[in-house]
C-alpha positions in Angstrom: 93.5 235.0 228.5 90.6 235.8 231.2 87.1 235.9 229.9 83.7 236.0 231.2 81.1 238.5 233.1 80.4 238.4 236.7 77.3 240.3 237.3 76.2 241.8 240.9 72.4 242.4 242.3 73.2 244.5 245.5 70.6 244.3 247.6 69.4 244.9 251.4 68.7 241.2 251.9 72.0 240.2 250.1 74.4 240.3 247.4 73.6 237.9 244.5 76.5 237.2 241.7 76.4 235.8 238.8 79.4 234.3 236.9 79.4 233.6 233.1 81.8 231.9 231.4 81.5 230.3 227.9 78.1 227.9 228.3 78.8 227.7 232.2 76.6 230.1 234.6 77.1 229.7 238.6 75.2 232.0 240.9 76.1 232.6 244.3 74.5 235.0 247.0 76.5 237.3 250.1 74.9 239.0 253.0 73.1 242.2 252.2 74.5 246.0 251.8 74.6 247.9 255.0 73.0 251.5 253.3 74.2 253.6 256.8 78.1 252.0 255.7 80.1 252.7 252.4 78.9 250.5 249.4 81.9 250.0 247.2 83.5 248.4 250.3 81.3 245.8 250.9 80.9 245.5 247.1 84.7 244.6 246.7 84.6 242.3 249.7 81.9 239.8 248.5 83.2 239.9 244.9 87.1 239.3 246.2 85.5 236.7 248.0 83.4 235.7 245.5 86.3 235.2 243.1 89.2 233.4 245.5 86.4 230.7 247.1 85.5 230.1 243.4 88.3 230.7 241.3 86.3 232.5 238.8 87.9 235.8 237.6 85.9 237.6 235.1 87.3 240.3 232.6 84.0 242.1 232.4 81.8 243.2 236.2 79.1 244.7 236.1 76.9 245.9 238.8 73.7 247.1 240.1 73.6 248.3 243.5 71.3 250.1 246.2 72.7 252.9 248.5 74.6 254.6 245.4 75.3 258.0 246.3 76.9 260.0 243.9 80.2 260.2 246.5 80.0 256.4 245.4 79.1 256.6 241.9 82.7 255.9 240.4 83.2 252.1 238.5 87.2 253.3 239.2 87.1 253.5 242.8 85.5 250.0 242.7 88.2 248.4 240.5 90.5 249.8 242.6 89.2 248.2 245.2 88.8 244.8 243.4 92.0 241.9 243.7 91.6 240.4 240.3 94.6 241.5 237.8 92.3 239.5 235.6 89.8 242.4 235.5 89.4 245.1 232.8 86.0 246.9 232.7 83.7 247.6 235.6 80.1 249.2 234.9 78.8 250.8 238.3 74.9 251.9 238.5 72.1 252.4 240.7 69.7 249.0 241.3 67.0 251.6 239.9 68.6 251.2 236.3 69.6 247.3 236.6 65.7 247.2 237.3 64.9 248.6 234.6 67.1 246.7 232.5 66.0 243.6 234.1 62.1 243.7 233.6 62.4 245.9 230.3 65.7 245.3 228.9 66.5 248.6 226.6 63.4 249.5 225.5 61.8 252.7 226.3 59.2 252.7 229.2 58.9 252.8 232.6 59.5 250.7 235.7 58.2 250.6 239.3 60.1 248.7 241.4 58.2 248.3 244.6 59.4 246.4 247.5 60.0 247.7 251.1 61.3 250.8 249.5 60.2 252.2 246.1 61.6 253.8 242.9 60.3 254.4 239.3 62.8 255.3 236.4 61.4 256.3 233.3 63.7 256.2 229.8 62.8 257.8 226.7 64.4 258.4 223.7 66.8 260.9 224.9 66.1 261.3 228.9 65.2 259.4 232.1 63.7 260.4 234.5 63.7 259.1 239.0 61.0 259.5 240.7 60.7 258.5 244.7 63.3 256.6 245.5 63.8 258.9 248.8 63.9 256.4 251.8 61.1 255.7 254.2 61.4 259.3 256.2 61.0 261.4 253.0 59.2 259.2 250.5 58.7 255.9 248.9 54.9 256.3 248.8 53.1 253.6 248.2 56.4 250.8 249.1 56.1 247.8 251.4 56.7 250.2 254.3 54.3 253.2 253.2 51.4 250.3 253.1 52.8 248.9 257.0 53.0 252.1 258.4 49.6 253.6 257.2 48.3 249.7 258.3 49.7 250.7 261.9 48.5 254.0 262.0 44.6 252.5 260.9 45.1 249.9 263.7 45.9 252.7 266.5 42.9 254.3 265.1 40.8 251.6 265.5 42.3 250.8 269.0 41.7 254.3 270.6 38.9 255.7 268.6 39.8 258.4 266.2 38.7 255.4 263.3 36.8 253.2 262.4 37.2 249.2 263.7 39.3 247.6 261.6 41.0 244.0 261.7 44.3 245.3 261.2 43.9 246.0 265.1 43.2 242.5 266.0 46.5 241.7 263.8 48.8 244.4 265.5 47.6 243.3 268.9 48.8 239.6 268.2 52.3 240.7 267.9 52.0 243.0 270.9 49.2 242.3 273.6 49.7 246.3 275.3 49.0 248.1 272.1 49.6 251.0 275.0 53.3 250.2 274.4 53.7 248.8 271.1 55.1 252.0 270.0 57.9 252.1 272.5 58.9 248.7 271.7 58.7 249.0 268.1 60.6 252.3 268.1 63.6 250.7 270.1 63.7 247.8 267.4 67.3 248.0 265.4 65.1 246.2 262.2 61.9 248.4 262.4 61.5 249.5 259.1 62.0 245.7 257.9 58.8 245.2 260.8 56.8 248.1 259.8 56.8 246.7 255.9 56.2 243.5 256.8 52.8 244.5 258.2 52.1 245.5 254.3 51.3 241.7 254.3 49.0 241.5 257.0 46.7 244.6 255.0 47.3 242.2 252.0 46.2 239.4 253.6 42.9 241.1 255.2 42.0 243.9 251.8 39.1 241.2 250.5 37.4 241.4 254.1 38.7 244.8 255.8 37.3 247.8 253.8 40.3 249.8 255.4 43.2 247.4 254.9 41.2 247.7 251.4 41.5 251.3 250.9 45.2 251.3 252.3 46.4 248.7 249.4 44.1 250.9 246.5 45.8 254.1 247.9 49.2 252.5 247.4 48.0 251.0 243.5 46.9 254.4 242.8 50.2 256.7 244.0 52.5 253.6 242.2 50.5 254.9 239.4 50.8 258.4 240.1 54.9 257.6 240.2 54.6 255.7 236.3 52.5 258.3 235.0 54.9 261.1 236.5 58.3 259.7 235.2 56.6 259.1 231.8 55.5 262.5 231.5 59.0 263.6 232.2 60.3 261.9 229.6 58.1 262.7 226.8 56.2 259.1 226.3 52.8 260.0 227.9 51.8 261.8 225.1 52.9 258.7 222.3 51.1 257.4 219.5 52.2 254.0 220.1 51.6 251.9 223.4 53.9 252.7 225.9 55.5 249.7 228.0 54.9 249.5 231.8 56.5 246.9 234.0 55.8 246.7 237.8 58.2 244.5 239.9 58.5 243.9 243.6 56.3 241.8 246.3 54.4 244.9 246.6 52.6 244.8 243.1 52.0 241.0 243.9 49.1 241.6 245.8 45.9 241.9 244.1 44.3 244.8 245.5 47.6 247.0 245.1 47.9 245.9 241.7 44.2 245.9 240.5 44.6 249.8 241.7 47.7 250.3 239.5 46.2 249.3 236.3 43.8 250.9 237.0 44.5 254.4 237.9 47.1 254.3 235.1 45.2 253.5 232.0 43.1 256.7 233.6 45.9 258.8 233.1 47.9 257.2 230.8 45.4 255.3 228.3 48.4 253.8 225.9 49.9 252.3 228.8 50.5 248.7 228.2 51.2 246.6 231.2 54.4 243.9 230.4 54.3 240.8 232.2 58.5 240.7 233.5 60.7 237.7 235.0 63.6 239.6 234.9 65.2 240.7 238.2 68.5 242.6 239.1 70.9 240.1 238.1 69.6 239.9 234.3 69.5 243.9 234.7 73.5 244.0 235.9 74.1 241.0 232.9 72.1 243.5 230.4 74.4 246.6 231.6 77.7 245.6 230.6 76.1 245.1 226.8 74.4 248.5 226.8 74.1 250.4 223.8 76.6 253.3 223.8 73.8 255.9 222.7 71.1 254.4 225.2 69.6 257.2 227.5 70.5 255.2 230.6 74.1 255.8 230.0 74.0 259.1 231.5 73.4 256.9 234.6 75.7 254.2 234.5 80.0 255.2 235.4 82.4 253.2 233.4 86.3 252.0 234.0 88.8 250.2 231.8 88.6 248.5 228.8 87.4 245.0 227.9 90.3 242.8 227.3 
């Protein structure tokens, strides 16, 4: 008889497993998910993979995963893609609710998850609520590429006039000597919104001495606030007699000027908001997923197939 959970963290920068059985855990990590490709497929591949190299079939997967789209947003298309006779349930959601679980486990709250993209998921007692979440073209204000691209845009200022001086300029320029054609090369770049949020760093790095690279990462706090204070609303906890838990995760929020904004702007508009301090990440999310309470809001999110054997 097959026991045992594998759990699956999705991500851009790779695919991280993790295999449970009895008192022995072994974690192992496949490249990234291609979002422009179909997920499930890539899904199946590293945990096929994942299970013939190490001879670990689990009864029990559960996974978190970016690029869901609801096309994609069936655990039965993924078991059916799975090789492992061994295998009887599959839980399928979004990274946004492995998140969640992860830095919050079931409780009712909120959680911003800010990294080059961004996405808050609020759960209350009967409803969640997304907010953001809607890629670098359309949204994810205040994400790792949100802070690059308004650091760019404050550099070009500075460079041709329209702003004030700024060292963000100085930093831009060392990575390309003709700011006149910085653009063109940066456009033609296969990886450019990886390099536009990696100059989120650079404003990091500069917000004690640069009043605009300042401004940039307090504009960013404040709107990941905005987000929190948002998706509680929607959910009915803003209003609560009790405190109201609040985690913020991602390399974003581990800056201090972004995340002196964000506590700050929401106990202004949230005063019972009670900041958590979380060391969960995905994979403790996608582990926390398969034991979900059947009642739990965040079912509504999460698609199901099989039975546990």
């Amino acid at each position: 008889m097959v026991s045992g959970l594998l759990s699956v963290d999705g991500g851009q920068t790779g695919i991280k497993m993790r295999f449970e059985h009895g008192d022995e855990t072994q974690e192992l990590r496949f490249p990234g998910v291609q979002t422009q490709e179909p997920v499930l497929p890539q899904l199946a591949r590293a945990i096929n993979q994942a299970i013939a190299e190490h001879n670990a079939p689990s009864a029990v997967i559960s996974v978190g995963t970016t690029g869901l789209v609801k096309a994609e947003h069936d655990a039965r298309q993924l078991f059916e893609l799975i090789d492992s006779p061994a295998t009887g349930q599959i839980a399928l959601a979004h990274d946004s609710v492995t998140s969640y679980l992860g830095a919050l486990g079931d409780h009712h709250g909120v959680v911003v998850a800010a990294g080059t993209g961004v996405v808050t998921l609020a759960v209350g007692h009967d409803a969640v609520a997304r907010i953001d979440g809607w890629g670098h073209i359309m949204g994810d204000i205040g994400s790792g590429y949100w802070i690059g691209q308004q650091a760019m845009d404050a550099a070009m200022r500075g460079f041709d006039g329209r702003g004030p001086a700024t060292a963000l300029t100085d930093q831009l320029a060392a990575r390309w000597p003709d700011l006149t054609e910085a653009y063109i090369e940066l456009q033609a770049m296969p990886e450019r919104v990886a390099t536009v949020a990696s100059f989120a760093q650079v404003a990091a790095d500069l917000a004690a001495t640069d009043a605009i690279a300042a401004q940039i990462c307090a504009r960013a706090g404040s709107e990941l606030a905005n987000s929190a204070a948002t998706a509680l609303r929607r959910v009915a906890l803003a209003q609560g007699a009790g405190p109201v838990l609040v985690a913020g995760i991602g390399g974003v929020l581990a800056g201090e000027y972004v995340k002196n904004s964000f506590a700050q702007e929401l106990e202004r508009l949230i005063p019972a908001a009670q900041l958590q301090d979380s060391s969960g990440n995905g994979l403790d999310g996608a582990q926390r997923l398969s034991r979900l309470p059947e009642d739990h809001a965040l079912q509504e999110l999460v698609s199901r197939f099989g039975t546990q054997r």
